[in-house]
Structure formats: structure tokens, C-alpha cells
N, C-alpha and C positions, 0 to 999 in steps of 0.2 A: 503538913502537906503543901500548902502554900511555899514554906521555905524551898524543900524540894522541887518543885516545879519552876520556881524561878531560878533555883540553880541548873535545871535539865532546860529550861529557854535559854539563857545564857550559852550553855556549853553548845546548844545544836547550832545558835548563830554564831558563834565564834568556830566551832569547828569545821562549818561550811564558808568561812573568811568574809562575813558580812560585812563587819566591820571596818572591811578594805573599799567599801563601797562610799564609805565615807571620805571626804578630801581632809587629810592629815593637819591643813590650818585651820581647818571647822571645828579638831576636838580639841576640847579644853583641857588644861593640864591636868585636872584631874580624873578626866577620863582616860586622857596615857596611860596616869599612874595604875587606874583600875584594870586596865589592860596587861599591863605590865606588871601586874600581880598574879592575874590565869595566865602565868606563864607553860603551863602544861597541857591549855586549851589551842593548839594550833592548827592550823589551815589544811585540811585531810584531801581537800578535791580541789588544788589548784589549775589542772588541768582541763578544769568544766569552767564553761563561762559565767559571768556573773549573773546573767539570766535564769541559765540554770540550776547555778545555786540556789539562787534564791526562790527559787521554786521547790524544789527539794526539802529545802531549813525551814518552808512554810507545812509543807504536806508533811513529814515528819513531825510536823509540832502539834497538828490537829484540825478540830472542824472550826476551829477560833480563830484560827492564824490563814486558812483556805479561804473563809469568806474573807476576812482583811486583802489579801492576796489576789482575789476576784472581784474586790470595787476596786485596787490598783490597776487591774488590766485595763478597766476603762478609761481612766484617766491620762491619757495618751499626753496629754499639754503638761504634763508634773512628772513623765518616765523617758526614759530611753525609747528608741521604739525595738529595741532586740530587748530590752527588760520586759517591758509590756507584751509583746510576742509571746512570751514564755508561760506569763504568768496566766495566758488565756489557757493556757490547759487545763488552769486550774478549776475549769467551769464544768466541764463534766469528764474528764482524764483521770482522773483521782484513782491508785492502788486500791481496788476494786478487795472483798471479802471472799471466801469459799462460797462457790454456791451450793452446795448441800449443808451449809450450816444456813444460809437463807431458806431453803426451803424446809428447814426442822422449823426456822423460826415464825414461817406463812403456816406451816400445821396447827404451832403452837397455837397461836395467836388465833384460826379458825376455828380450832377444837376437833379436826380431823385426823384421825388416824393415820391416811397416807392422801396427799395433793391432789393424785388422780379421782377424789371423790367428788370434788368439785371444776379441774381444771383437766381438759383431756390430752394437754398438751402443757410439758412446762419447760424452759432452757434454764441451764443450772449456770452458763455463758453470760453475763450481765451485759444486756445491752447498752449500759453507760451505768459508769459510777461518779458519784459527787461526794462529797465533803463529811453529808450528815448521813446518806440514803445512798442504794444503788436500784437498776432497774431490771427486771426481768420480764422477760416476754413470754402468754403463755394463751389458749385458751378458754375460755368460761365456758362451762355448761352451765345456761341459762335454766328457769323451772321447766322452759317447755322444748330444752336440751337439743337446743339449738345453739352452736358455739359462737361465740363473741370471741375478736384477737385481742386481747387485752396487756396491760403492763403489770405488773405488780411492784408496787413500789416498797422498800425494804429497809427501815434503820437500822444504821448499823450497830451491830452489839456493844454493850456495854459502853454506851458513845456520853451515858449521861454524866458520867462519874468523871470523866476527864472535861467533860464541859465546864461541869460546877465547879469543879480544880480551878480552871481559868480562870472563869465567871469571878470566883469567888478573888484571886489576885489582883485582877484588872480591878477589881471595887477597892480593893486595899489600898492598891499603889494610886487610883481616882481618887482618895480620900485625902494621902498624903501630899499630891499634885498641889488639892484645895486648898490644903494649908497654908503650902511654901510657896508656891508659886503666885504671880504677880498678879494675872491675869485668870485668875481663876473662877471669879465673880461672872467675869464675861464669857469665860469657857466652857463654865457649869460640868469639868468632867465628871462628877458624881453624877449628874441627870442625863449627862450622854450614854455613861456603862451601862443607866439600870434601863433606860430606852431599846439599849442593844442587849442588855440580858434577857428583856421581853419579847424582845423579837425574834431573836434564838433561840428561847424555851419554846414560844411561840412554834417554830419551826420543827420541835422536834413531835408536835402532836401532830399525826397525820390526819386523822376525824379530823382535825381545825383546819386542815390543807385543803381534804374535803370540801368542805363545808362554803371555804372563801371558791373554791373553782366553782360550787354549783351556783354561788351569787352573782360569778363575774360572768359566767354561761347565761345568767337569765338577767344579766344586766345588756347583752351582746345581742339577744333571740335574734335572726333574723338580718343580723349586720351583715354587710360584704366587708367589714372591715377585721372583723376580729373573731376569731373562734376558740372556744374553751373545751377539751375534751370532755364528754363523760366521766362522773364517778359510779362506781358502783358501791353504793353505800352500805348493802347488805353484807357484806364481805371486804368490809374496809374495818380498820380499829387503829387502835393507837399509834403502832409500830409499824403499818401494814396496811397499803394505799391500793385498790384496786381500780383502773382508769380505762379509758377507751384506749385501743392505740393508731396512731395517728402515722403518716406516712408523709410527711411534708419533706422540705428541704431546707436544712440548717440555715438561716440568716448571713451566717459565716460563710456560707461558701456562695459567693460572688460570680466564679464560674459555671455551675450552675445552674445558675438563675439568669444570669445573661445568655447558657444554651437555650433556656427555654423561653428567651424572647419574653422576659418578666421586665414589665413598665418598671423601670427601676423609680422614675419620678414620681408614680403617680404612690409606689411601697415606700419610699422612704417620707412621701408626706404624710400619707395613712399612722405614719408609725406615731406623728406627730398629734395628728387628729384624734387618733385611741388612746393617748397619754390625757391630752387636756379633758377628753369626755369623760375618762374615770375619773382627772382628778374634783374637774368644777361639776360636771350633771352628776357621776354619782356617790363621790366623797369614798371611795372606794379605787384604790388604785393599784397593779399589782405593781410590787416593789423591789422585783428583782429580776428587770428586765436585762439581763446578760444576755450574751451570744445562745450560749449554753440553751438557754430557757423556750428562744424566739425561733420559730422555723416559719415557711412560706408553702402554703400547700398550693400543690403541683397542677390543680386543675385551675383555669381561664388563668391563665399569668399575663394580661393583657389587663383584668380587671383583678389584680393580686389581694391573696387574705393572710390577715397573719393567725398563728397556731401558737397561743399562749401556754404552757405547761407549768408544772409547780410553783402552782400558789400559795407557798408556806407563808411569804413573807408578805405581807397586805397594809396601805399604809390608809387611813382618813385624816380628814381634816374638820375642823368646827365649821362654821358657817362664819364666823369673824373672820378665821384666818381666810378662808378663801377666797372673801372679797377682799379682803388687805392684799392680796396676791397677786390677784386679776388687776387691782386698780394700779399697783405696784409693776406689771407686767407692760402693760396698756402706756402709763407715765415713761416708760423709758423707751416703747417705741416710738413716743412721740419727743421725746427727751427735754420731757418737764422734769427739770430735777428737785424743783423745789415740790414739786408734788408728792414727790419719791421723799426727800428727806420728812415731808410734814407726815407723809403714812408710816414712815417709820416710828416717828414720835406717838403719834395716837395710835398704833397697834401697842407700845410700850415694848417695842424691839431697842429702843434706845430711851434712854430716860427723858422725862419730859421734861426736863430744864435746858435741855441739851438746844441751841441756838441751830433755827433752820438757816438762817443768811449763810451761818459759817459751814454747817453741815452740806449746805446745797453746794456752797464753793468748793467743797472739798471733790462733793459727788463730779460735779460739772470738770475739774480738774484732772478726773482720774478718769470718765468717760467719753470725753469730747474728741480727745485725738482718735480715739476707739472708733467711733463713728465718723469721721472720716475716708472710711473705709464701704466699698458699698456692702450693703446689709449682708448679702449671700454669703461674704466672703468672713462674718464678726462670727465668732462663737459666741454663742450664750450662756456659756460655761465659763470663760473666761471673764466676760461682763460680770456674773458673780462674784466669782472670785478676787475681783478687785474691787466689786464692790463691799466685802466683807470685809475686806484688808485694809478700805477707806475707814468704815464704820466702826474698826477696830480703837479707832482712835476716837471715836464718841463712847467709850463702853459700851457697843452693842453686845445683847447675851445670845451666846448660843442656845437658837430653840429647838430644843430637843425635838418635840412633834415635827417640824420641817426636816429633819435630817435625810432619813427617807425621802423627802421629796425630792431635796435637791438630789442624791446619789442618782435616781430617775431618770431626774430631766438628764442629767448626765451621760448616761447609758443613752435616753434616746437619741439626744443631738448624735454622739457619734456614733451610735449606730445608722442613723438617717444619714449622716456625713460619708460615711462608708460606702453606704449604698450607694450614694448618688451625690456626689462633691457639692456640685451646686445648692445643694437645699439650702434653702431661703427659710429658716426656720421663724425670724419675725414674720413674713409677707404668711408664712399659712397661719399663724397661730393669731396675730392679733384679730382679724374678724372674728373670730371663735370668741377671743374672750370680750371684744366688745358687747358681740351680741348678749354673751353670758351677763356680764353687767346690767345692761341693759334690759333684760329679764328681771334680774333680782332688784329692781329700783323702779324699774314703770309702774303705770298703774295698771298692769294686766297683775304684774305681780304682788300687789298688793291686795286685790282683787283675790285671788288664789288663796292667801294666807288667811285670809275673813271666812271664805270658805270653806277652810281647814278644820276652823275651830269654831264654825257653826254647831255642831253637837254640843260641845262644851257650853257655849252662850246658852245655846236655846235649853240646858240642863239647869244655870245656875239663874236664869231672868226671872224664873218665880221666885226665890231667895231675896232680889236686891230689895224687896219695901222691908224685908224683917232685919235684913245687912244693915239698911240705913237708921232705923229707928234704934238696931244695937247701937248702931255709933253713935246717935247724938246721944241716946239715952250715959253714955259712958264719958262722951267726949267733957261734961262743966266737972267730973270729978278728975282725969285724968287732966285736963290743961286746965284750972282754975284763972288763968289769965288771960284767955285766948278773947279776942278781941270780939264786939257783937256781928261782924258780919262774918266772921267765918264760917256760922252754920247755914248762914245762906246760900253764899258761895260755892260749900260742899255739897249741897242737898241743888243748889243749880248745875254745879260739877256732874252731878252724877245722874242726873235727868238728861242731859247734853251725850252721854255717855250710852244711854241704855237708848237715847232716840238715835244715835246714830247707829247701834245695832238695827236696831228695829229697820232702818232705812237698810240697811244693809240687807237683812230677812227678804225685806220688801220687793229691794230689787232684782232679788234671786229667782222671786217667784213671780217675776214680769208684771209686778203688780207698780207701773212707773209713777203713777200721782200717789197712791202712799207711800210712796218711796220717798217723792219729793217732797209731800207733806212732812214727816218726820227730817228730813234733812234740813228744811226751815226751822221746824223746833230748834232740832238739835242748837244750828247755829248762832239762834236767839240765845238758850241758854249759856252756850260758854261766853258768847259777849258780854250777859248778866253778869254771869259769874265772874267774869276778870275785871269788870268796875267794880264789881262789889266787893273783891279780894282785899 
């Protein structure tokens, strides 16, 4: 199966002339020769542009080669802009399916006999198709039959068998990459395919699309900045998405949005502001912010919202990586770079033998002419990208868990960029993440965490007299060497420990002099305890 399908990827790009795309001194001799072996694979559509092809040789190829094709559109700084142009069709353009076989397969999936039992209106017309899904507009008789306009979202048949096909090559030929290839340690493509083959299966469960839209809905309650349609979960399943439907205006379309006198500055900084709040407040980010995805509803365009739609793809982050981010983020606005190379080394994005002097020099060398430039006018995409290209030469490893993020940030800068040239994507973002920092390190937020795991403490504080008396009673058989003050030490250690709870307790419950009593213990005992170590 594998063989066959990379002989049918081959033939669809060679016979849409892709490989004309490439400049004749970049291939190496032995890619002529492999060329000049499919001598029977020749160029069928030289009259369509190269744009075009190559949007054609992607959608013909699948829903593997469509989303490839839809994180190129965004990448304006790495395409043509007529390549790019074309490839944005790819976002919701896509050779749409029958709709009477979509709506066999909304029966199926409901357990209804005929559509109108539940929906009293349905278009068989797809109001947009994509890659994996298309949509249909219909509807709801609600229990108290009252209609809802609703969407119903639709996979497409038999989409899983050609996925796993790919799925299953791209691991084979990631595997072989690992091998042969030089740079493959740093690369990690076996950990980028199976990142992306999760995210893709991911994708094709619609319950899980569900699921992230009603989190990022009550992640928003109440924002001016961001709205998440309704699910209708009762009537939602695997292959078969039931949603509000929404009535905005495409992101895309520019004209538009300046008929209706929509603040372009204050939308394209929003877009900014609702990226970093999903990514740092709630580790929860949607991750497939295309054109396609993003519309601007129609009402007060003076104070603009955005209308987020299919949340198939959802990316988090650890609580490590997202202060290494922030701190990482924050250091290049101020263009600390030795800052930036030391968090690279202790996140372990680069090895830790690896020389900050030299790492810093390299960073400062590849940034500095960059900045130069006033802020408004840098991409932060390109700052990446060259800082990746720097780090390449310290074996930095590609982190799988960021890839997602970075494609993101991506999308937002030029989407923001689009809207409104000028955005100043440092001047909005760095107070955000100062302040965020700054949360996660004060002592309000330290504060918060003690509080968090109040239950826990106040569960296990009757345990610690029979905790400690198991340990000594264990500790002269298990360390027969262990020196005489160490049982002091431990048994002041952990007196120090339970009175700083207790101080903690204390001052929860406004009780200030035992608060402060127990804080004097406390700090008596760990002084004991570190002379006595």
C-alpha cells in the first residue's frame, strides 16, 4: 500500500510539472537521473500557472497534502505571493462531496430514518468545504420545536483509509530521514510525524472538536474579544458536528470590513491579545487559526469581535514550557540575548554543555541588524526563523509540543499584518506577558498555589508524627553510616515544614499572631536544622 501511494504522490507531482518549480542548479545529479527515469510522467497542465498547479497536485493528493498546503498559505516571507494567493483556497475551497450522500450519512450517524425528523430545513448545497469536513446549513427543531439556524458539520467518506495510507508513509520515510540524515537528532522527524498524526486523528473525531469549542466558549464567557459558536451535543457524534450558525464576515475579506467602518487597529491587536490569553492564562489555544477558520461579526465594528470556528486542532502547553516562552519572549523585546541563549540551555532546547558567550554571539549577530529597524515594521516570524537557523548550529532539537504554537503565532502576525500593516505586534504583547510573568513569580502567586493544595496538606497533617517515626524507625537499617546529626536535622527539617503550613493555615483564616507565631518556629527550625546538617 505504501509502495503504491508513493508511486501515485510522485506521478500527481510530476504530472502537474512541480518539479519545474525547482531551479535546475539546486537538483542534484541524482535527482536528474531519478527524473529522467519517469520519463512517461510528463507535465499535463503547462498552461495553468504554477500557483495553480500546485494547488490542484495538493487537493488531488488529499487531506495530508491540503493541510500542508494551508500552513504554506500563511507563510507569505518563504512563497511567491501568486503561490501563496492560490494556496489560500485551500482553506475552505476544497471539491466539496454529494450532498445526498452527506445527508444518508447525518441519518446514519443520528439513527433517523429521514433528516426532516429532527431538522425542518436542510441544504443538500455545502456552504463551504475543507480538507477533512464540509458544511451544511439547516434547521434544528429544538424539544420545545422551536428552530435553531444551525450548521452541520460532515466527514468526508471514507477519509480515514487514505489518511492512514499517508500517515502511515510519512512515518516510514520520517524513519529513514532518522537514519541517513545528518541532522536528524535535531530534527526529531519521527517526533514531528507522530505530533502530526495526532493531531490529524485528532481532527477527524468531531465529539473531540465538540468538546475543545465548548472549553474555548467558556474560556471567552463574556469577552468582547472572542466568540465560540455553540455545540449541540445531543446531536453531534463522531463524523457529525452540530453548531450554531454564525453570520460574521470572513477576516479575508478586507473590503468589507472597512465598508463597515470596523477599527481595523483596535481587530488586528484583539487578534493578538486572544492568542497570548489562550496560550499563557489558559494553556489551551486554538491551533488552526487560518483565514478560512476566523470571521468578524457584523455588530459594533467600532468595538470588533472575532468568531472562532473549528476547533479540531487545539494545541497546550506545560507550565515549564510556558514560562521558558514568556521569559524567552519578554528577553528579546528587551534584547537580552544572553538571557535568551541561557533559557534555551535550561529549558534543554539545546544541550547544556553548549557555551552561552558563544551562543549569545551568534544570537546577537543574527538579531541586532534586525532590530534596527523600528519594531512595527520586524516580523516576529522572521525573528524566529532565524533564530532557529542560528540554533541550528548549537544542535537545537526540534520541539515537537511547540510546533503548533509556532504555525500560530504565524497565522496571527499575518493575519494582524494584513489587517492593519502597522501592528506593532511587540508594543501589544510584551505588557501581556510581563504582567503574566509576573503573576506566575510574585508572591500573590505563590500565595494561590499554597491555597490550592490546602486540602491535600490539611488531609495528610495528621499522617506526618507516624510519616516521621516510620522514617527514623527505618532510616539506622537502611543507611547504617549515616552520620549522628542527620536524624536531628530531618525531624527539625520537617517540623520547619509542617510549621510553615500551619503558618500558612493561619493566615488564611485572618488568624495574624498565629500565623506569625508558627512562622518564627518555622524559621528557628530550618536554621537548626542547616547547622546541624
Amino acid at each position: 500500500m505504501s509502495t503504491a501511494r508513493l508511486y501515485n504522490i510522485t506521478k500527481t507531482l510530476l504530472s502537474y510539472g512541480l518539479d519545474e518549480l525547482i531551479p535546475k542548479h539546486k537538483i542534484p545529479w541524482f535527482g536528474k537521473v531519478a527524473r529522467g527515469s519517469l520519463f512517461w510522467l510528463r507535465n499535463q497542465h503547462k498552461e495553468k500557472s504554477h500557483g495553480l498547479r500546485l494547488r490542484l497536485a495538493l487537493q488531488e493528493l488529499g487531506p495530508v497534502w491540503i493541510k500542508f498546503g494551508q500552513m504554506l498559505s500563511t507563510r507569505r516571507d518563504l512563497l511567491p505571493h501568486d503561490i501563496a494567493l492560490e494556496l489560500a483556497f485551500l482553506q475552505d475551497q476544497v471539491e466539496p462531496f454529494e450532498g445526498e450522500l452527506a445527508q444518508k450519512i447525518i441519518e446514519k450517524a443520528l439513527e433517523i430514518n429521514d433528516i426532516s425528523e429532527l431538522f425542518s430545513e436542510f441544504s443538500q448545497t455545502p456552504l463551504a468545504s475543507a480538507s477533512i469536513a464540509q458544511v451544511h446549513t439547516a434547521k434544528l427543531l429544538d424539544e420545545h420545536s422551536i428552530e435553531q439556524d444551525v450548521v452541520i458539520k460532515v466527514i468526508r467518506p471514507n477519509i480515514h483509509e487514505q489518511i492512514n495510507a499517508d500517515l502511515a508513509l510519512m512515518e516510514k520515510l520520517a524513519k529513514v530521514l532518522a537514519k541517513v540524515h545528518s541532522e536528524s537528532k535535531r530534527l526529531r522527524p519521527v517526533e514531528v510525524v507522530k505530533e502530526y498524526k495526532k493531531t490529524l486523528l485528532d481532527e477527524l473525531d468531531l465529539m473531540r472538536e465538540g468538546a475543545n469549542g465548548i472549553q474555548l466558549k467558556r474560556n471567552f464567557e463574556g469577552s468582547e474579544s472572542l466568540y465560540i459558536p455553540a455545540v449541540y451535543s445531543d446531536y453531534s457524534r463522531s463524523n457529525v458536528l452540530v453548531m450554531e450558525r454564525i453570520y460574521g464576515v470572513p477576516v479575508s475579506d478586507k473590503d468589507a470590513l472597512m465598508a463597515q467602518n470596523t477599527n481595523m487597529k483596535l481587530l488586528a491587536e484583539r487578534g493578538v491579545e486572544v492568542f497570548f490569553t489562550q496560550v499563557f492564562r489558559d494553556s489551551f489555544f486554538h491551533a488552526d487559526m487560518h483565514p478560512g477558520n476566523i470571521f468578524v461579526s457584523r455588530e459594533h465594528p467600532e468595538n470588533p469581535m472575532y468568531i472562532g470556528i473549528d476547533c479540531g486542532i487545539v494545541g497546550t502547553l506545560s507550565k515549564e514550557d510556558k514560562r521558558y516562552l514568556a521569559e524567552n519572549f519578554i528577553a528579546f523585546f528587551n534584547r537580552d540575548y544572553r538571557q535568551v541563549a541561557q533559557l534555551h540551555v535550561d529549558s534543554g532546547w539545546v544541550p547544556h554543555d553548549t557555551s552561552i558567550e558563544e551562543f549569545e554571539f551568534a544570537i546577537r549577530t543574527v538579531c541586532e541588524p534586525i532590530f534596527n529597524k523600528p519594531l512595527a515594521e520586524i516580523s516576529f516570524g522572521h525573528v524566529l526563523v532565524n533564530l532557529f537557523n542560528t540554533a541550528r548550529r548549537f544542535n537545537m532539537q526540534v520541539q515537537p509540543q511547540l510546533v503548533l504554537l509556532q504555525k500560530t503565532l504565524l497565522y496571527v502576525e499575518g493575519l494582524g499584518r494584513q489587517l492593519y500593516p502597522q501592528l506593532d505586534l511587540w508594543k501589544t504583547a510584551k505588557p501581556f506577558l510581563e504582567d503574566w510573568v509576573k503573576q506566575q513569580v510574585g508572591p500573590l502567586s505563590i500565595l494561590k498555589q499554597m491555597y490550592a493544595n490546602l486540602p491535600f496538606w490539611a488531609e495528610k497533617m495528621p499522617e506526618l508524627p507516624d510519616l516521621i517515626y516510620q522514617n527514623l524507625k527505618r532510616a539506622p537499617h537502611v543507611q547504617p553510616l549515616e552520620q549522628k546529626g542527620s536524624h536531628k536535622s530531618l525531624i527539625l527539617g520537617l517540623f520547619g515544614s509542617a510549621t510553615m503550613i500551619m503558618a500558612t493555615l493561619c493566615y488564611l483564616q485572618h488568624d495574624l499572631i498565629a500565623a506569625s507565631i508558627a512562622i518564627g518556629l518555622s524559621s528557628i527550625s530550618f536554621i537548626a536544622a542547616w547547622r546541624s546538617a
